[in-house]
C-alpha positions, 0 to 999 in steps of 0.5 A: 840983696844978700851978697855983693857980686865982685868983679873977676876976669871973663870966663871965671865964675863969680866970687860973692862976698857977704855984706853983713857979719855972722857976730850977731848970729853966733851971739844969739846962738851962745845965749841959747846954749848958755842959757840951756845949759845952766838951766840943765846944769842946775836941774842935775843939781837940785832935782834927783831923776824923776823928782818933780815940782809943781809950778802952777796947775799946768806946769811942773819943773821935772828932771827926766833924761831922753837919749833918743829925739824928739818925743823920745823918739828911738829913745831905747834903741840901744844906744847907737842913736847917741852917735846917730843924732849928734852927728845929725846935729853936727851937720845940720850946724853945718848947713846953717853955717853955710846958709848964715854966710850966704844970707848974712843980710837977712835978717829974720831967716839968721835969727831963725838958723841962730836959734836953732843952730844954738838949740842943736848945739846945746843939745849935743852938748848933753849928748857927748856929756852924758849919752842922753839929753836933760829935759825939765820943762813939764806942760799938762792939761788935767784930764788931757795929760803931759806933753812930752818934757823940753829944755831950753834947746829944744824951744829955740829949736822950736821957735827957731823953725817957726820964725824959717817958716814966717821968713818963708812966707813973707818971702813967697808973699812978696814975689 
């Protein structure tokens, strides 16, 4: 059970308090954000924009700057989509804060917010500091072509959204 009913007088509403702490959670987000932003750091560092480095014969390491979404989605908009998702992002770290303390207790459905909440930070961090986001991981199939370049926040977004799912089912799976 996430939550732990305490007793109040008759008629008032109940009042529920967590039964686990939000300090494991909050850690996991910090190591996704430091992690993503001293990898972007030493990206800006060491690579000019665009300059590319083949890794193997399917990924590169590449330095390239999206100021829209995901897939550059809105990326020439103009610049009004900046403020656009990091105030998306902000309320979303919001609704997750508010979901991790209602379900403190499960475990899995935490993990999963925490990844993505640290991903969603990392990346307005970029936001707010540079007015776009530092993508340099490059993944490609010859003859199929590039997948759009990600960070570090974007893959515990991503991971993040696949481990909700997983809770999901398992939990429509038991009842």
């Amino acid at each position: 059970m996430a939550t732990k009913k305490k007793t109040a007088s008759p008629g008032a509403k109940p009042v529920y308090k967590s039964s686990a702490s939000l300090l494991p959670w909050f850690g996991i987000a910090v190591l996704v954000i430091l992690l993503d932003q001293v990898t972007k750091l030493t990206v800006e560092r060491s690579f000019a924009y665009g300059e590319t480095l083949p890794v193997t014969s399917f990924f590169n390491l590449i330095k390239v700057y999206n100021p829209g979404a995901a897939f550059s989605f809105l990326g020439d908009a103009g610049g009004w989509q900046r403020y656009f998702f990091t105030g998306i992002a902000i309320a979303a770290v919001g609704f997750i804060l508010y979901l991790m303390k209602k379900h403190a207790t499960q475990r899995l459905f935490c993990f999963a917010l925490a990844l993505i909440m640290g991903g969603a930070i990392g990346n307005v961090i970029d936001r707010l500091a540079y007015g776009h986001v530092i993508d340099f991981l490059d993944f490609y199939w010859k003859g199929v072509g590039h997948f759009p370049a990600f960070n570090i926040a974007d893959i515990g977004i991503s991971v993040g959204a696949f481990l909700f799912i997983v809770d999901e089912l398992r939990r429509v799976n038991k009842s």
